[in-house]
N, C-alpha and C positions, 0 to 999 in steps of 0.2 A: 504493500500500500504506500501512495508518496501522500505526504500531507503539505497541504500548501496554507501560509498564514498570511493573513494580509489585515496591517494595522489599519484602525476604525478612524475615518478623518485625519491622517497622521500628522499634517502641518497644525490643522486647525486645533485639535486635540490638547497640542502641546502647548501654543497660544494657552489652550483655556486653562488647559493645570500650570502652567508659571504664572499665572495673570489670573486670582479670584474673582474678580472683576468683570470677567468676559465670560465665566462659567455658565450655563443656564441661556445663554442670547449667542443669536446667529451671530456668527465671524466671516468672514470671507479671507482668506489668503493670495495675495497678490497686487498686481500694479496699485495704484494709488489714483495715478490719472486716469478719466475716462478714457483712454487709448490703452490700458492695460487689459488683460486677461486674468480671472479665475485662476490661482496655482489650485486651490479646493478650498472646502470651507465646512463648515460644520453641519450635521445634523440641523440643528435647528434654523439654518438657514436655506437646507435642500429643502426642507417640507413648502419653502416659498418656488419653489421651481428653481432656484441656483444649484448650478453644477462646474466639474473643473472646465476648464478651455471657454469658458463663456466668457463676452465681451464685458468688461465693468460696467459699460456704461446701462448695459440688458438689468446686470445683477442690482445695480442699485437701485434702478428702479422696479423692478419687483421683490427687493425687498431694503428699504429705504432705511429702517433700524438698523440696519446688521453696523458691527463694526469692524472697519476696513484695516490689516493689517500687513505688512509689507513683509514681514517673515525673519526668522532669525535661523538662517539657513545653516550656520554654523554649528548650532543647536541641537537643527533637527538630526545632520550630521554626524554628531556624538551619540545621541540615543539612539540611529540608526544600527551604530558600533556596535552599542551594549546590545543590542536586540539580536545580534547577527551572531555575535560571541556567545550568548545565552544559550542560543538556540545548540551548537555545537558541544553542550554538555550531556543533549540527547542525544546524539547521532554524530557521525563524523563525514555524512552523506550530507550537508548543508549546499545549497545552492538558493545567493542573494539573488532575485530577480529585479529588483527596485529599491531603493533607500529605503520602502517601507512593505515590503514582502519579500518571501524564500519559500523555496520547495525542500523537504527534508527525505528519506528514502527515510518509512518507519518500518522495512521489514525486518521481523525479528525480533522488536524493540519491545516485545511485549516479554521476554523472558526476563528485561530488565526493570520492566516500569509497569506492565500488567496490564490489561486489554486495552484497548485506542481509544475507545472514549478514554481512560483513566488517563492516556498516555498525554493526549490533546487538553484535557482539563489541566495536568502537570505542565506545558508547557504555556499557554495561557498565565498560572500562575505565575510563572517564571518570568515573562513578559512583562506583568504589571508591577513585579518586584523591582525589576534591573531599570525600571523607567519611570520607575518613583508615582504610578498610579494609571498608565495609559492600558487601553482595552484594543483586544484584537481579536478579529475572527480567522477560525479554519475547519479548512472543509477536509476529509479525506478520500480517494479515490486510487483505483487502478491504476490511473496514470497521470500524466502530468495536467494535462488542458482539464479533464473533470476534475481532478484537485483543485483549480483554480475557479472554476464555475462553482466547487460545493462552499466553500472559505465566503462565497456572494449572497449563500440561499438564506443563509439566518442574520446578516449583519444587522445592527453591529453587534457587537461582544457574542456569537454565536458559533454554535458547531455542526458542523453536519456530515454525519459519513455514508458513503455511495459504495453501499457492496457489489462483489462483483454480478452475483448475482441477478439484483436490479437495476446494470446498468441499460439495457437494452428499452426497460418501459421508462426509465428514468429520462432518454435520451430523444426514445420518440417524442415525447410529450414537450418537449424544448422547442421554444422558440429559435429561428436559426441564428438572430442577432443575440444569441447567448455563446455561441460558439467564439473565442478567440480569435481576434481578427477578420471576422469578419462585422465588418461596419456597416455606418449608416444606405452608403451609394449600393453594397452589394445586397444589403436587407430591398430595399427600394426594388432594383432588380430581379428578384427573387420574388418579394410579391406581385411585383407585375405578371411575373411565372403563374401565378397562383399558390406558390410556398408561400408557407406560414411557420410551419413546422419540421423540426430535425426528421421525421418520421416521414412527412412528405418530399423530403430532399431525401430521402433513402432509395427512393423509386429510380433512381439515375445511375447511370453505370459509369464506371471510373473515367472512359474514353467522354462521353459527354458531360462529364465537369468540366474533363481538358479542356476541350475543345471548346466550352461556354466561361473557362475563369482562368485558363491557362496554365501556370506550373501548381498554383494558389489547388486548382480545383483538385489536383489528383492530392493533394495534401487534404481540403478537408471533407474528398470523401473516403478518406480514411479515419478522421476527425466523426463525421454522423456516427461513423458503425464501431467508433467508440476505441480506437485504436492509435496508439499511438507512444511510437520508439524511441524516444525521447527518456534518454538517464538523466540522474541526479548530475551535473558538474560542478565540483568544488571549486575549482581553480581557472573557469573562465579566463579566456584571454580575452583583450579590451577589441572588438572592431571596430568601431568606429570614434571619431572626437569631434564634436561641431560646438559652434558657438553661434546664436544670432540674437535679435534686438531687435523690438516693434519702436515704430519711430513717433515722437508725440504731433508729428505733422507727416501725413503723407506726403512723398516729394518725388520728382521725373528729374532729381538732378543727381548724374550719372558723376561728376565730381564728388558730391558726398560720400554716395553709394560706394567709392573706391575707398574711400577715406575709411569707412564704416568695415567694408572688407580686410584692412590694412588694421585694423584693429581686432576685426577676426581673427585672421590667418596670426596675430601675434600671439594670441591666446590659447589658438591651437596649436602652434609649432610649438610656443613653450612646454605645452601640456605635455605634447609628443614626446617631447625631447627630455623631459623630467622622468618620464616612463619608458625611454626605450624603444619606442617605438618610431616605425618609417611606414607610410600608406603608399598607394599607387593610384588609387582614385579620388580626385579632387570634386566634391559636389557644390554649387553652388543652389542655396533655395531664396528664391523670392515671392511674396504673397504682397497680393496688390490691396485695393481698397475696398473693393467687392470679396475679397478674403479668400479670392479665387489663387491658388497654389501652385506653383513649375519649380520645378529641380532640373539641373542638366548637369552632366557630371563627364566629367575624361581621365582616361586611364593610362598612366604613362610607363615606360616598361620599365621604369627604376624607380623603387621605392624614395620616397621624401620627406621630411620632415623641418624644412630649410623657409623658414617665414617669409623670407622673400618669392621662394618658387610655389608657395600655395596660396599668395598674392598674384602673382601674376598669371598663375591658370586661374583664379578665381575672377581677375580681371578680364581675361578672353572669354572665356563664360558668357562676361555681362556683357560682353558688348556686340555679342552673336543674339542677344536677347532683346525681343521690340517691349513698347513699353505700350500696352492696351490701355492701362488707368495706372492713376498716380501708386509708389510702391507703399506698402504699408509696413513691412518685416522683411530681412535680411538676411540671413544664415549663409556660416561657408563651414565644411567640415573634409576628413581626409579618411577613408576608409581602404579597405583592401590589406591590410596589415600582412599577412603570410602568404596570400593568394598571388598565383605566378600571375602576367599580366596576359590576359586574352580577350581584349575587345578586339573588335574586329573594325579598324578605322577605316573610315569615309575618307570620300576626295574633302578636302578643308580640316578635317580634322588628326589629330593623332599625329602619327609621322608624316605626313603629306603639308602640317601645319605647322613641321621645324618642333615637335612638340620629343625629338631628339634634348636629352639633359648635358650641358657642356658640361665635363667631370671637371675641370677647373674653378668656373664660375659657380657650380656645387660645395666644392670645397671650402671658395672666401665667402659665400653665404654661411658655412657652418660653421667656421671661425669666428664670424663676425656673433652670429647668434651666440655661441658659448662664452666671447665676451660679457655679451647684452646679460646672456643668461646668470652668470657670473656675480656682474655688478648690481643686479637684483637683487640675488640672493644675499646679498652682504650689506643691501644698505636699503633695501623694500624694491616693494613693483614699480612704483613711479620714481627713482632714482635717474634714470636715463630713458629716455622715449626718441621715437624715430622722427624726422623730421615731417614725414605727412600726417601724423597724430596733432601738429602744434594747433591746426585750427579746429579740431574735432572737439563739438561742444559738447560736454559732459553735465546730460541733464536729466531726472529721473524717467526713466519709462518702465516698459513692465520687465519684471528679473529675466535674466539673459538663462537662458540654458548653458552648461557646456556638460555632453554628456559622453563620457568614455565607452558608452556598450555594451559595458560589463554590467547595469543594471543598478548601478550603486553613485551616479551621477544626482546630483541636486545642483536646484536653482541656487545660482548667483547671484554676487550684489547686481543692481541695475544697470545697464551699459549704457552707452552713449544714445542720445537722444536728438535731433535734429534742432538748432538755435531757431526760431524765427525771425525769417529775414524782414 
């Protein structure tokens, strides 16, 4: 059996137990300004229709009491630890999926802790000990993804275990937007099918999910019929590292936009470079005004992690990119960590677009960066700054992600924000 735990409002939560004063009253966690987004928020502010990724400005006004807090991410971080260590005094199969949930492998674990209700009651307690009073729920199951749907069925502070037994009537009966990953656009889809249910997505055979959701589909019709190969991993490596920033004015100036990149790619290349790590695919993501979404991404055949070369693919990116409506949010990140490089480049892009790495000018990039990196570390982050940083205004918008992959990423102070001209 894996059991999967997932803490009950975890930002908001911890807001309310350091702060007696927020206990009992909606909170909401995240931006401040009306151009910020929901990190999550409390119970008693979901019961108004707020949820995470919602626009502030939706949240406030449906629910106009709550109070608005900007997060102490540093915090959450530390309890994150203690939750993650706690957990690994039952099992040595621990696998962090998020700063605020893990999957544990409990087979066995009964000859040392005594049946899985007992075993999940014990660790529960263990949770609200090491975190000075916070609540969590988990579900148990066969495998990983219904471990993760049963940890949802009783929130919060609930338990719920899925024998093997009932998983089949368990599963029909599911809505298919219960399934993992699959979202809002594919539920949509699906019911225009006439699916409603896991049961009625069962009627399909492996070739026509391909062929209707592509490599997704042969995955989750494996996922309906309840299957799925997925072990415990302790020791995750990091795939990917991104950083990006909603802007407090939407803006079509493509000057910024580098500047704003150039603050990226610094955040990520330090990251990299702190960890070890070197990527081959350079993504850049923009989301416009309308909240409508593009990612474009290039893969270069030699690993990098050099802030000036994930600037400047981050830069070709953008300027292969038309602008429909003013941009709203930004994101640059670097992925591919071990994967040999096999895109297959187009005429303009890849090696046809000189996207060849000089190993010379590779090198004074990494010099220069372990300088920078250096005098950081010995005297803070803002000690030394590059010179297209100097006019980049630094004003609150909503917390910057940067998230390593590995599942144990949390928001960041707030990044750079666009000046009103």
């Amino acid at each position: 059996m894996i059991i999967h735990l997932d803490m009950d409002a975890f930002f908001a939560s911890v807001e309310q137990m350091d702060n007696p004063d927020l206990r009992g009253r909606p909170v909401i966690v995240g931006g401040s300004s009306d151009r910020g987004v929901v990190s999550t928020c409390s119970y008693e502010a979901r019961a108004f229709g707020v949820h995470s990724a919602m626009p502030m400005v939706l949240a406030r006004r449906l629910c106009p009491q709550a109070a608005i807090v900007r997060g102490n991410y540093r915090r959450y971080g530390e309890l994150s630890n203690a939750i993650m260590t706690s957990l690994c005094d039952f099992s040595p199969l621990v696998e962090p999926a998020s700063v605020d949930e893990a999957y544990m492998d409990a087979t066995g674990l009964e000859r040392l802790f005594g049946p899985l209700d007992e075993l999940m009651a014990a660790i529960k307690a263990r949770v609200f000990e090491v975190t000075g009073g916070l609540t969590c729920s988990v579900g148990a199951a066969p495998v990983k993804f219904l471990a993760k749907i049963c940890s949802d069925v009783n929130k919060p502070n609930g338990v719920f275990i899925l024998h093997p037994e009932k998983v089949d009537a368990f599963l029909c009966a599911l809505p298919v937007g219960k399934i993992p990953g699959v979202g809002k656009r594919m539920v949509q889809n699906l019911q225009d099918m006439g699916i409603r249910t896991v049961g009625q997505l069962r009627h399909f055979s492996p070739e026509a999910m391909e062929r209707r959701f592509g490599k997704w589909g042969a995955v989750l019709y494996e996922r309906v019929h309840g299957r799925d190969n997925r072990k415990i991993e302790t020791g995750r490596a990091a795939k990917s590292e991104s950083a990006e920033c909603t802007f407090a004015e939407d803006t079509r100036d493509r000057d910024f936009l580098q500047r704003m990149l150039m603050a990226h790619a610094e955040r990520v290349g330090t990251s990299l470079r702190k960890h070890g790590y070197k990527g081959r695919t350079v993504t850049l993501k923009v989301k416009f005004c309308d909240f409508k979404q593009v990612t474009r991404s290039r893969t270069l055949e030699e690993p990098i992690n050099a802030t000036e070369t994930i600037f400047q693919i981050g830069c070709q990116l953008l300027a292969e990119l038309s602008f429909p409506q003013p941009v709203r949010l930004i994101g640059l990140g670097v992925s591919g960590f071990d994967a040999p490089a096999n895109q297959l480049f187009l005429p303009g892009t890849g090696k046809a677009a000189g996207q060849n790495l000089d190993p010379h000018v590779e090198a004074k990039r990494q010099k220069l960066d372990a300088a920078l990196d250096s005098l950081r570390q010995k005297f803070g982050g803002q000690a030394v700054q590059r010179g297209r940083l100097f006019t980049l205004a630094q004003q609150e918008n909503t917390p910057e992600r940067v998230n390593n992959g590995k599942g144990d990423g949390v928001d960041k102070k707030p990044g750079g924000g666009r000046r009103a001209q």
